[in-house]
C-alpha positions in Angstrom: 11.1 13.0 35.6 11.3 13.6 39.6 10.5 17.2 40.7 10.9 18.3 44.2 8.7 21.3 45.0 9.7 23.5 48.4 7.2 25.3 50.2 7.7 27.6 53.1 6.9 26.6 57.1 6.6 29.8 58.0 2.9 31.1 58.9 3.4 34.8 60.5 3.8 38.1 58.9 6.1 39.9 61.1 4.4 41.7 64.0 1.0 42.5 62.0 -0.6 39.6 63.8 -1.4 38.8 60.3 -0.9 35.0 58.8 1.0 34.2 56.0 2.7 31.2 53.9 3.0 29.7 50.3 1.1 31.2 47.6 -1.8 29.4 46.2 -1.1 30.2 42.9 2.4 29.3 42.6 1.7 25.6 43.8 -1.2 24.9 41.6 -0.1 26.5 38.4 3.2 24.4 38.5 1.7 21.8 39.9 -0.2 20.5 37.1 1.9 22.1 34.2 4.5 19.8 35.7 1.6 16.6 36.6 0.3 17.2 33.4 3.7 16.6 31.2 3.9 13.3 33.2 6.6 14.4 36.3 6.6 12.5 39.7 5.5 15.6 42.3 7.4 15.5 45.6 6.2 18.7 48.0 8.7 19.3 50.9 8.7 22.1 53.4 11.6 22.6 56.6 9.1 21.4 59.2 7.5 18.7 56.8 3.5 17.9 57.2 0.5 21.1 56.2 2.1 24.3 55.2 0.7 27.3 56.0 -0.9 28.9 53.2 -1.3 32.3 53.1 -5.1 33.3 53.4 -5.2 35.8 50.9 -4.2 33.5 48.2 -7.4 31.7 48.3 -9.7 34.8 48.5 -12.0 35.0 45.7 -10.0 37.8 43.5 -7.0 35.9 43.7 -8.2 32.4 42.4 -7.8 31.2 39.3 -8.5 28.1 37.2 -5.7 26.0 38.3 -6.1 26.9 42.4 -9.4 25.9 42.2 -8.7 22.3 40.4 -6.0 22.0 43.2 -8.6 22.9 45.7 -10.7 19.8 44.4 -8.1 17.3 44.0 -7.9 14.9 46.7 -5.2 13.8 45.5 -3.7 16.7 45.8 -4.4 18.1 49.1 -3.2 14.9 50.7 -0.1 15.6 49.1 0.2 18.7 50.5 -1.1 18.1 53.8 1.7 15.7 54.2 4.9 17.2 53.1 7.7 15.8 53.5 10.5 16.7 56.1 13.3 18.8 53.7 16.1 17.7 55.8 14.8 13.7 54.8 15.1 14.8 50.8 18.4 14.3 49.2 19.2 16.4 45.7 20.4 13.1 43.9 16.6 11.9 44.0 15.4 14.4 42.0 16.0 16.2 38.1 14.8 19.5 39.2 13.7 22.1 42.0 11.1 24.2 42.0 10.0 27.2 45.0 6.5 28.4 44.7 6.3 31.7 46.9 4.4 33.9 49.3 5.9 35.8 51.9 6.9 33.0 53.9 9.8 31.8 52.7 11.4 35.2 53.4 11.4 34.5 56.8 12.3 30.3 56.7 13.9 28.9 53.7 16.3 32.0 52.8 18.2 31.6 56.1 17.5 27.3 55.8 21.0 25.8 55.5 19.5 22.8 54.1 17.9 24.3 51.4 20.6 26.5 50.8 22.7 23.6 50.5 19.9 21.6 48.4 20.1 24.4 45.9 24.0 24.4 45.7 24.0 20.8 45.2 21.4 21.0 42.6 22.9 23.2 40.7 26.6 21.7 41.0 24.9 18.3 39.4 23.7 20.4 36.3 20.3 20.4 37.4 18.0 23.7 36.8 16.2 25.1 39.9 13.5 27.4 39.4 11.9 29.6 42.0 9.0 32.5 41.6 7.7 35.9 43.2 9.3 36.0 47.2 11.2 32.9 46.7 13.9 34.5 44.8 14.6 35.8 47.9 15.8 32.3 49.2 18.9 32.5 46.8 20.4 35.5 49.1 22.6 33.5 51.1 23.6 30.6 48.5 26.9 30.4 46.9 28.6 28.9 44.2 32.0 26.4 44.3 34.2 29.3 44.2 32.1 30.9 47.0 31.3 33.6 45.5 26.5 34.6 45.9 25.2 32.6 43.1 23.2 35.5 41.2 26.2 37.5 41.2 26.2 38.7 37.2 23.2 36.6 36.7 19.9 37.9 35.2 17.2 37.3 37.7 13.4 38.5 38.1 11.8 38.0 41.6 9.0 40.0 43.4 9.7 43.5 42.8 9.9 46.7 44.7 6.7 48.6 43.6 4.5 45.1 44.1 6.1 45.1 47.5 4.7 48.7 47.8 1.0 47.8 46.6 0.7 45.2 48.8 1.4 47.4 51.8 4.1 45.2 53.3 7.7 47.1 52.6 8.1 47.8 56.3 7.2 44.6 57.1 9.3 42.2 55.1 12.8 41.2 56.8 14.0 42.1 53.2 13.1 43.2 49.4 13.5 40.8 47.4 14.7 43.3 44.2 16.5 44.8 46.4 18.7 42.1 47.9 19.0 40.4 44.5 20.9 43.7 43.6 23.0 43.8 46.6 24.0 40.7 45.8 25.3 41.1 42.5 22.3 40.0 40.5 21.3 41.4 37.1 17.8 42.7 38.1 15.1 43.0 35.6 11.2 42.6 35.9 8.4 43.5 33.5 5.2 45.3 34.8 3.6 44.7 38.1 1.4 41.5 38.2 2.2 40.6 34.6 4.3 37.7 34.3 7.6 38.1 33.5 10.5 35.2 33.5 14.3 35.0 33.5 16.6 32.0 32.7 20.0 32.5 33.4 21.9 28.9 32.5 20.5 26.9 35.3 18.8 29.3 36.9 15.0 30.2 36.6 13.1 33.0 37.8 9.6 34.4 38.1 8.5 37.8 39.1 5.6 37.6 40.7 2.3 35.1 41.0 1.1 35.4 37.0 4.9 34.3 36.4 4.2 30.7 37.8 3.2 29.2 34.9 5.7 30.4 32.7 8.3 29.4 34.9 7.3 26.0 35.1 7.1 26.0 31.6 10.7 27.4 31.1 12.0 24.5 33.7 10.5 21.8 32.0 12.4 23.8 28.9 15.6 23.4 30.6 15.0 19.6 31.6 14.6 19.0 28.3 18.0 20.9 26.5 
């Protein structure tokens, strides 16, 4: 079992002068649900090497059990502090895709052409693709065969409006990631704020928010195994 894992490149959050990147939580959790049931890991990001990872993700009230096993793996980290270039990763290597989130990808991957691409020939082989919180958002601009947006009358999940809100960051964002989901067709629906809540949709996976993570994994390993 081959899983490719994408994490965002992107490191800045908008004009705050504040930093941003992949969510700790959304790596880890995954991570070893999908290590742990025996999966070859791949981590790719669009400019390949360290992503950025978005400092509050690490902070004391956001750690949990699994972040804090990542954060001792050696293993790991070297993984991660070598990602590998997306554009040198091909879809045919791999069962599955999985996007961890954070604010980044909102700026990178949803306007990546390769990834977009990646996803649409993922999917097109049968193969699920799962993505939680922001990365949701990275599905705006992909399409299916007919060309029509892939979450047209699909049920998704993905970071939601009032999160978006307590986080302060609604102005900031180049998008909401309920919000475009809608626009584009999408059959929103999301639990409460910072509980996790998951969607499966055929192929299609998605997680609401960071406490979704695990869950998600678990519902794509689900899916490999139908």
């Amino acid at each position: 079992m081959k899983i490719l894992m994408i994490l965002t490149s992107h490191d800045t959050l908008g004009d705050t002068g504040r930093k941003t990147g992949f969510w700790l939580e959304e790596l880890a959790a995954p991570y070893y649900i999908f290590k742990d049931a025996g999966a070859e890991i791949t981590l790719a990001s669009p400019k390949g090497g360290q992503p950025p990872l978005d400092p509050k993700s690490n902070e004391p009230d956001s750690q949990t059990d699994d972040t804090r096993r990542f954060e001792a793996d050696g293993e790991a980290k070297a993984a991660l502090a070598s990602t590998v270039k997306l554009a040198d990763v091909s879809a045919t290597d791999f069962d599955t895709v999985f996007y961890p989130g954070g604010h980044g990808p909102l700026w990178d991957l949803a306007e990546d052409a390769i990834s977009i691409d990646l996803i649409e020939t993922t999917l097109a082989a049968s193969k699920p693709v799962a993505l939680v919180c922001h990365a949701p958002g990275v599905l705006r601009h992909v399409k299916t065969a007919d060309g029509r947006p892939l979450v047209e009358g699909k049920k998704v999940t993905g970071f939601a409006n009032s999160e978006e809100d307590a986080v302060g960051l609604t102005d900031v964002v180049p998008f909401l990631v309920e919000d475009e989901l809608t626009a584009k067709g999408g059959v929103y629906s999301r639990g409460p704020d910072w509980g996790s809540y998951v969607v499966r949709d055929g192929l299609l996976i998605t997680g609401q928010n960071p406490g979704s993570s695990a869950a998600a994994a678990r519902a794509l390993l689900d899916a490999l195994a139908a």
